[in-house]
VOGU-3710 file (C-alpha; in Angstrom, 3 decimals, decimal comma):
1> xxxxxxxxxx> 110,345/99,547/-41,269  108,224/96,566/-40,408  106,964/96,053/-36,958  105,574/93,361/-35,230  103,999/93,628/-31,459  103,599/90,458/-29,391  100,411/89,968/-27,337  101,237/91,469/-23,892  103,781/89,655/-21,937  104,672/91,075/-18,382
11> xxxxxxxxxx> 105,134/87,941/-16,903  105,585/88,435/-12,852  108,783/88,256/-12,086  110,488/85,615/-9,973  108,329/83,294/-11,559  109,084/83,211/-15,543  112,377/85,457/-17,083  113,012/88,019/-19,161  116,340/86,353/-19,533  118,904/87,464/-21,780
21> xxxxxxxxxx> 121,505/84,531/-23,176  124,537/85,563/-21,318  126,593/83,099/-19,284  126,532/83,083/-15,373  129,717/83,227/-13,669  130,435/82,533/-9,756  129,384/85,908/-7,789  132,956/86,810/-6,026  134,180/87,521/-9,476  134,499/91,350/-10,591
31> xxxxxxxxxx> 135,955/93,695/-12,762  137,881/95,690/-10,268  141,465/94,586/-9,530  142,768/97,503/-7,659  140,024/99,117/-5,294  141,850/102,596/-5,640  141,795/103,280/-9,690  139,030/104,378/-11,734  138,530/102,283/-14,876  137,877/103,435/-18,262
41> xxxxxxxxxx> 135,313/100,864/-20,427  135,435/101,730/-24,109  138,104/103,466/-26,750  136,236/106,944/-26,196  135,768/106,283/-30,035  132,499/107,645/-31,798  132,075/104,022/-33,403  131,070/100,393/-32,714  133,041/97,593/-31,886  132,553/94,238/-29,478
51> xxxxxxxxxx> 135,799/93,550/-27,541  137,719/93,861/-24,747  136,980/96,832/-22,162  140,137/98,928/-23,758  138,970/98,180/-27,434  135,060/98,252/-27,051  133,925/101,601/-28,818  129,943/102,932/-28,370  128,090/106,067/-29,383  126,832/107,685/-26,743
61> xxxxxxxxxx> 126,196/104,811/-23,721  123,126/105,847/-21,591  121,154/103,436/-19,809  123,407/101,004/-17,363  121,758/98,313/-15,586  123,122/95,446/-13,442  122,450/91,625/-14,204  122,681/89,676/-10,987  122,674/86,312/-12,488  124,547/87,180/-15,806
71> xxxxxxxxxx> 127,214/89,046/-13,715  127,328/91,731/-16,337  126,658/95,606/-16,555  124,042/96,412/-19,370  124,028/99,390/-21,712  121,796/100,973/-23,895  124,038/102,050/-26,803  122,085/104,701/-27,599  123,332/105,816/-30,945  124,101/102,396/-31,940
81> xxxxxxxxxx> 120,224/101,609/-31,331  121,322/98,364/-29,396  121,852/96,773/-26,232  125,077/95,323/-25,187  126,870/93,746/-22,349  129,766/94,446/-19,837  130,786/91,047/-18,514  132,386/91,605/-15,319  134,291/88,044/-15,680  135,421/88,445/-18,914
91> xxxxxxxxxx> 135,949/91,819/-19,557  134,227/91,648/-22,949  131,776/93,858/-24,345  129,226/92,417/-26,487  126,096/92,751/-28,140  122,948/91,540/-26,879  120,209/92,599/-28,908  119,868/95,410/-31,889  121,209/96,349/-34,754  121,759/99,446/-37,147
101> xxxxxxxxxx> 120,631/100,188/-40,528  121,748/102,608/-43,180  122,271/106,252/-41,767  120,112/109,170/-40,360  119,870/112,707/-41,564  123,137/113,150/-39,837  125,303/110,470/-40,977  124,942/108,551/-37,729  124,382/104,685/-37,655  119,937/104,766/-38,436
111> xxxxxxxxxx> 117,688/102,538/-35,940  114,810/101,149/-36,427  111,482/99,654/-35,425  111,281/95,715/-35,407  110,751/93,152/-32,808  112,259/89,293/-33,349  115,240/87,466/-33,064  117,678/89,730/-30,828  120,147/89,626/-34,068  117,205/91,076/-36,304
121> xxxxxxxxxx> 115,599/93,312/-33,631  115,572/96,911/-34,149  115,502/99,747/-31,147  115,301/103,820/-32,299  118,001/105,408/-29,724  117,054/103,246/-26,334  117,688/105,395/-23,614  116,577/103,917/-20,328  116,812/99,435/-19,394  116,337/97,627/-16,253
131> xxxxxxxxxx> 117,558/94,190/-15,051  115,972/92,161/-12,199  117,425/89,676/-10,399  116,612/87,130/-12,062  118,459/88,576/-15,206  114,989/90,117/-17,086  115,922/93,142/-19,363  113,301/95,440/-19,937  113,923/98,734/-22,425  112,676/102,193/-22,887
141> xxxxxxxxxx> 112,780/102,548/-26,713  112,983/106,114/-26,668  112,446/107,225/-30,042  109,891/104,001/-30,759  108,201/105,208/-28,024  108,142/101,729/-26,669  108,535/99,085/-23,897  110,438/96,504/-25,146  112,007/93,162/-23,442  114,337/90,709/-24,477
151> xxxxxxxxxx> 113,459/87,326/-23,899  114,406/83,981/-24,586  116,330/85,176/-27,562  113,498/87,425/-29,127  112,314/91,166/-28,859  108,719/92,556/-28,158  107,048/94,834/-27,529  105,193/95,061/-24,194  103,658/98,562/-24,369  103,494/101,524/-26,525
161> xxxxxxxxxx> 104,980/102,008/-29,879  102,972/105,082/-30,579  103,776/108,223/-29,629  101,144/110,489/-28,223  99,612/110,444/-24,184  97,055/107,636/-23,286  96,584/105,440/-20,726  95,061/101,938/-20,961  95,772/98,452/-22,353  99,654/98,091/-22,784
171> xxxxxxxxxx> 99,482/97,536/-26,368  97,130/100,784/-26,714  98,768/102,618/-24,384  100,747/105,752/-25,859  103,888/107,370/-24,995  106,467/110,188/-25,799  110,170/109,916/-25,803  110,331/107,135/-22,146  114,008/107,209/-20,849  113,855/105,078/-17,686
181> xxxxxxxxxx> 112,573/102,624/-16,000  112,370/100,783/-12,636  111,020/97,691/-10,985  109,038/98,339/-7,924  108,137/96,600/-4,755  105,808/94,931/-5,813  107,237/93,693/-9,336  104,599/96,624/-11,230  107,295/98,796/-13,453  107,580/102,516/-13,201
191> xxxxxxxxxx> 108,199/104,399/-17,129  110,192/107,323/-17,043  107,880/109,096/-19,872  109,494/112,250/-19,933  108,365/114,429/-22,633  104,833/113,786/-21,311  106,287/115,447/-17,879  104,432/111,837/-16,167  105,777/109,008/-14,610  103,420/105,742/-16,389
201> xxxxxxxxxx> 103,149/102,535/-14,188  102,525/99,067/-16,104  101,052/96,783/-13,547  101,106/92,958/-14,082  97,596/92,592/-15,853  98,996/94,889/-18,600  97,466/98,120/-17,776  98,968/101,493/-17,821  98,382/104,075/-15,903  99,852/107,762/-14,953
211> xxxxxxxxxx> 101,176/107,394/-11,386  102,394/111,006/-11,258  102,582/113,761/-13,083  100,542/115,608/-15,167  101,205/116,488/-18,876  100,197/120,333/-19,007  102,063/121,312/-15,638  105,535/121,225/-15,652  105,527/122,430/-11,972  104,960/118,568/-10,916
221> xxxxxxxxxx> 107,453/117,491/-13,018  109,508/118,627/-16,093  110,784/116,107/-18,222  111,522/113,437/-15,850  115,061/111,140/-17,115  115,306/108,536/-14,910  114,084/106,871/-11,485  115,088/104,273/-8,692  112,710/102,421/-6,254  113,839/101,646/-2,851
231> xxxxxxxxxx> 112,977/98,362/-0,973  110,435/100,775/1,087  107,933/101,189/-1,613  109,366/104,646/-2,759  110,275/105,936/-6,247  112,821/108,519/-6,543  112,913/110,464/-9,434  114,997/112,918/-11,279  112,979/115,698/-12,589  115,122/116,990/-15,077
241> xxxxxxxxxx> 114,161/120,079/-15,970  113,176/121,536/-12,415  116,701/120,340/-11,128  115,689/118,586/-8,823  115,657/115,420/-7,118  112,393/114,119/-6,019  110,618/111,253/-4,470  107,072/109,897/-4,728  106,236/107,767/-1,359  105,011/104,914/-1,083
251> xxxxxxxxxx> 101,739/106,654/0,275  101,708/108,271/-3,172  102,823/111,619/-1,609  105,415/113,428/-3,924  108,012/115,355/-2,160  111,227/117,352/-3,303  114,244/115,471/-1,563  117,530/117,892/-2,991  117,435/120,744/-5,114  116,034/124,461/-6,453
261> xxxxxxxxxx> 114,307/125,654/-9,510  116,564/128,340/-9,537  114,778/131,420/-12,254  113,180/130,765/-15,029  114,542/131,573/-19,041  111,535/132,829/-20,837  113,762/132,602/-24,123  113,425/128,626/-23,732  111,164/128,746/-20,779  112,945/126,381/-18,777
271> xxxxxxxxxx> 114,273/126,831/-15,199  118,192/127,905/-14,896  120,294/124,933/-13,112  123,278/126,207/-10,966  126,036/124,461/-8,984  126,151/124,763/-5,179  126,612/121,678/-2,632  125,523/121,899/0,755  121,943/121,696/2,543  119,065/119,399/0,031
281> xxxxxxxxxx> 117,162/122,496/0,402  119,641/125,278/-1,211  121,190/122,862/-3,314  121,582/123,460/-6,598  121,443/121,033/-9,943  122,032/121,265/-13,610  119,521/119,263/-15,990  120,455/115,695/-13,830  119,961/112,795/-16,121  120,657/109,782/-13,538
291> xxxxxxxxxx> 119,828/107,976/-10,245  121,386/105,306/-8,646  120,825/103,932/-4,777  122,933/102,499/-2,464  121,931/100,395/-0,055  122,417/102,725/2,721  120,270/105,022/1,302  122,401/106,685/-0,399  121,515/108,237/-3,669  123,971/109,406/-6,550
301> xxxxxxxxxx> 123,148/111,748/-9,256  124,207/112,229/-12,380  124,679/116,113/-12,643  124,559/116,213/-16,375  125,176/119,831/-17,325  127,644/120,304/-14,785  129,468/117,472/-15,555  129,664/116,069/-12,158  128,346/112,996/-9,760  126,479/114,028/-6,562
311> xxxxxxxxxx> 125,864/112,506/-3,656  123,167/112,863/-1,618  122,758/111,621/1,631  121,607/112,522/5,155  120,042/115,756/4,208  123,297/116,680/2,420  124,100/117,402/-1,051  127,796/116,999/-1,767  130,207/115,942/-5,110  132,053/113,196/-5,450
321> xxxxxxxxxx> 133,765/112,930/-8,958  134,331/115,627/-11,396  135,386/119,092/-11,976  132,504/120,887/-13,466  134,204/121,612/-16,991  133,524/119,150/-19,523  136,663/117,187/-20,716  137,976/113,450/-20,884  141,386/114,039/-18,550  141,352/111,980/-15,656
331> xxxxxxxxxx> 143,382/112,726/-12,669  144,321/111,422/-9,253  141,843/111,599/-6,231  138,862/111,004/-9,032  139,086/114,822/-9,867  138,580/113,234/-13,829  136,527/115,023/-16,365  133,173/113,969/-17,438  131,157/115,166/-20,722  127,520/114,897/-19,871
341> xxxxxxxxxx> 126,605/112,048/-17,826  123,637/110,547/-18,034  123,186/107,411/-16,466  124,417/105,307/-13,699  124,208/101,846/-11,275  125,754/100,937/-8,188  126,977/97,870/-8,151  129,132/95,080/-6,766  130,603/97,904/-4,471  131,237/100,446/-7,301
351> xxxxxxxxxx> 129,432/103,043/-9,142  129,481/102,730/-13,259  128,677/106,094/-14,894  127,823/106,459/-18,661  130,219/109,369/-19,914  127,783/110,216/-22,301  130,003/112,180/-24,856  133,108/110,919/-24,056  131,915/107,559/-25,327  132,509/104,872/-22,529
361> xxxxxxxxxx> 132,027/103,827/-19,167  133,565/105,026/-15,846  133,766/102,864/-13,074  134,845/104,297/-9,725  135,688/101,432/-7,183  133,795/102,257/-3,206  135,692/99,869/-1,167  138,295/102,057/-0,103  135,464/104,669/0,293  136,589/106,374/-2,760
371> xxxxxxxxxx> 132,807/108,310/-3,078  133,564/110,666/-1,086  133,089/114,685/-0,811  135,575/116,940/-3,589  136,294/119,560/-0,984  138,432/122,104/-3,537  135,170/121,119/-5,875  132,017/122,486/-3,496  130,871/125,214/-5,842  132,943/124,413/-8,398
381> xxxxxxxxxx> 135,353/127,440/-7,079  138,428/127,237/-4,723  137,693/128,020/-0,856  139,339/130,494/0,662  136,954/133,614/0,229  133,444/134,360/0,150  131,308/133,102/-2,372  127,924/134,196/-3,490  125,623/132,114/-5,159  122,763/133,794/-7,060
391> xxxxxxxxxx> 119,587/131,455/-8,161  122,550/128,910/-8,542  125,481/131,129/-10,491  128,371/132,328/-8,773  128,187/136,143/-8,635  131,358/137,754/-9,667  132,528/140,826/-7,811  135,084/142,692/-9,959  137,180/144,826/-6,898  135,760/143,803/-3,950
401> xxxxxxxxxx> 134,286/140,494/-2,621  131,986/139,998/-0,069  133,997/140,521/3,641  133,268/139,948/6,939  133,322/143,181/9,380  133,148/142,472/12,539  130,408/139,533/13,186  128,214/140,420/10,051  129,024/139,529/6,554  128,260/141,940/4,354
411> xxxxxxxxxx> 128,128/142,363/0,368  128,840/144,838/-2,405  125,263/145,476/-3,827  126,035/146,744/-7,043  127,808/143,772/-8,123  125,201/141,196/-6,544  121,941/143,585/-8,030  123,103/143,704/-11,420  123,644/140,139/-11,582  119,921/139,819/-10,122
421> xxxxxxxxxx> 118,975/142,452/-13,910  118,509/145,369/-11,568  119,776/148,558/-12,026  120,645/150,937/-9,384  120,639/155,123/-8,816  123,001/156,294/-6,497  122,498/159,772/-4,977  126,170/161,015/-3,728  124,457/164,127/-1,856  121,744/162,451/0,616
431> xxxxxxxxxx> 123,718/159,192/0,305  121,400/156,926/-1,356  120,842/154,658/-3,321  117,751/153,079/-5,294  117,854/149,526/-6,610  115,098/149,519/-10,052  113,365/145,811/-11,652  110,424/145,271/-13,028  108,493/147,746/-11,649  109,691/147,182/-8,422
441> xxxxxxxxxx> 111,753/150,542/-6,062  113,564/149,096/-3,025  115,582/152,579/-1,385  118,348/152,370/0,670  119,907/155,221/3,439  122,924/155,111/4,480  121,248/157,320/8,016  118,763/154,574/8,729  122,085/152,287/8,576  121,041/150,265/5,739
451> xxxxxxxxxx> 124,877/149,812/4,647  128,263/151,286/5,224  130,474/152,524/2,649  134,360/150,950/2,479  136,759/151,526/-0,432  134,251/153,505/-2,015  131,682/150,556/-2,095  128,311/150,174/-0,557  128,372/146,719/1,101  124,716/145,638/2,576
461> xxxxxxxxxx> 124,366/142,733/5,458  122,669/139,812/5,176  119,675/140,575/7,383  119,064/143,845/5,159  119,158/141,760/2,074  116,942/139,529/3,365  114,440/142,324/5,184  114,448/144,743/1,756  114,582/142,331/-1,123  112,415/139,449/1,070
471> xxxxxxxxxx> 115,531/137,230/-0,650  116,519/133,727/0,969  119,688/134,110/2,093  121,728/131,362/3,500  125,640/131,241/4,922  126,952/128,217/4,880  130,404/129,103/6,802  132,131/125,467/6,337  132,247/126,347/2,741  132,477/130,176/3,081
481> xxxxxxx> 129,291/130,377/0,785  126,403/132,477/0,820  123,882/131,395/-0,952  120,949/133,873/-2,351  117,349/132,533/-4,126  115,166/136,099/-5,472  111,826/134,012/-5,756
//
């Protein structure tokens, strides 16, 4: 496929546009007609069709973005390689740059690589767009990996179109699979370059350079999907395959803000996600895809494998719509179903949510305060008795959960070792028993009072588990969770 790359063209914004040809409407007008129902945008169709909200079809939305001055939510249509347009006025979806062409290897709609006219233009599964104020679109071409930007009715490229890692001239510059990007303070733009494990900045000049990150060390970050900048100079970022949320300052410091690594799969060699609300710091996250901020500082998450938004806020990690299982029901109190979301934007007082494989838009109205903690939904459990989380999975106790005798909590340790991979030797004579893993022999007597026996189980307390395993152990009693990290 032919491709053409313009000379670079980051023009500073605020003075020139990357404008997009969509009518401006008056800014009182929105979508949302009753401040208490979640709307549905698309069919849920695997297809592609321009319309109205309820006939609108995509394949797999990602990206969202919000156009001030166009009044209109913008999606990256990511397996229709194209870019279209929510119009909050209208309630029409339509296309604003990209097409298809032919099909891939698996009968999906093919992309392309071509820059021109926005009806000619050709994007390779865009993942990641931005919208400034002033209405300029700029696009991570994922699969192109490209910086593209729509402007004045044409496409370009601004930097990239190679894949590879290389810093440098924008044109010269390389990437690998970008999802995201962001606008910062000071009008330079953050990439998202995420199988590189970096986070690229473009300044204004046309340079690029790695801001953080480093390729070979997946420690700093893993795959990042998608980032936000605050009006304080900070970049928050959602490093994807730690599971966590983190945040690069604006004195270039990078710091974890929610979530735990959990253990690590060497099958795939990628950390194991869990599900727990509560404390940033014991949190736990499933491969997040999506960041959104609210002006209060507020930040949601999109809690892709779990199928879930987060919220967190004052040093609090909490859920505020789904039911971690994947579906497409939606029910009262916005306990709906989401199938892998990816990416979301707060806007005009409500949060829009790509439903990745359910094929449309959510929008969930915040004027009534509808964002708001899914107490039955904490862990993804019902309340009522003790839960223990593991390295972020729920422990299952087969007879006997974990009880509280007296003032101390304590736990079966069978049940909560074996989940760990240990085994364990009981000795019915002396009363002992031996907990075995990877080289490792932690003994425990029932004469030096290291547990009690009760309906023929041993149950250990939490200050044991923590003294003879050197485990993390947390109780968080509002949720009547105890959550447990090994490493």
């Amino acid at each position: 496929m032919e491709r053409k790359k313009a000379g670079f063209a980051l023009v500073v914004l605020g003075i020139f546009l990357w404008a997009i040809n969509l009518p401006v409407f008056a800014a009182d007008t929105h979508l949302i007609a009753d401040d208490s129902k979640l709307i549905i945008i698309g069919s849920g169709d695997f297809d592609y069709k321009d319309g109205r909200v309820d006939e609108a079809a995509f394949r797999f939305p990602n990206g969202l973005a919000y156009a001030k001055k166009a009044e209109a939510i913008i999606i990256a249509d990511t397996q229709n390689h194209c870019i279209r347009s929510l119009n909050l006025k209208s309630l029409e979806v339509t296309t604003v740059a990209g097409k298809s062409q032919g099909l891939d290897r698996f009968g999906f709609p093919g992309g392309g690589y071509l820059d021109g006219g926005v009806k000619e233009a050709m994007f390779s599964h865009p993942k990641g767009l931005v919208a400034a104020d002033n209405g300029a679109i700029i696009i991570a071409d994922t699969n192109n990996h490209a910086i593209r930007q729509i402007y004045q009715g044409q496409v370009t490229t601004i930097a990239g179109g190679t894949m590879g890692y290389q810093d440098g001239q924008a044109l010269k510059a390389y990437f690998n699979k970008p999802t995201a990007i962001a606008i910062g303070k000071d009008d330079n733009l953050f990439v998202a370059d995420t199988l590189n494990n970096v986070i690229r900045k473009i300044d204004l000049k046309g340079n690029v350079t790695t801001y953080a990150g480093k390729p070979d060390d997946t420690s700093i970050l893993n795959e990042p999907t998608d980032l936000v900048a605050d009006k304080e100079g900070n970049l928050y970022v959602i490093d994807s395959g730690n599971h966590q949320v983190k945040k690069i300052t604006a004195q270039d410091t990078l710091e974890v803000v929610a979530g735990n690594k959990g253990v690590k799969d060497t099958d795939s060699n990628y950390w194991l996600g869990g599900y727990l609300n509560g404390p940033t710091k014991i949190a736990y996250f499933n491969f997040p895809k999506g960041i959104t901020l609210k002006a209060n500082d507020t930040l949601y998450i999109a809690d892709s494998y779990n199928h879930v938004i987060r919220e967190v806020s004052s040093d609090m990690v909490t859920t505020v719509a789904g039911t971690n299982l994947a579906g497409e029901k939606l029910k009262p109190n916005f306990l709906s179903q989401f199938d892998g979301p990816t990416k979301l934007v707060y806007a005009k007082d409500s949060l829009f949510i790509a439903d990745q494989w359910n094929n449309r838009i959510i929008l969930i109205p915040d004027k009534n305060h509808n964002l708001k903690p899914i107490t039955n939904y904490l862990t993804g459990t019902t309340s009522g008795e003790i839960k223990v989380i593991l390295d972020g999975n729920i422990v299952a106790f087969p007879d006997l959960a974990p009880l509280e005798i007296g003032e101390t909590i304590k736990i079966p340790i069978r049940a909560l070792t074996e989940a760990w991979g240990a085994n364990i030797e009981w000795t019915a004579e002396t009363q002992e028993f031996t907990i075995l893993k990877d080289g490792k022999i932690i003994g425990f007597a029932i004469e030096a009072e290291d547990f009690i026996i009760y309906q023929d189980r041993s149950l250990v307390a939490l200050d044991t588990i923590r003294g003879k395993l050197g485990w993390q152990v947390n109780w968080l009693p509002e949720q009547n969770i105890i959550a447990i990290q090994s490493k």
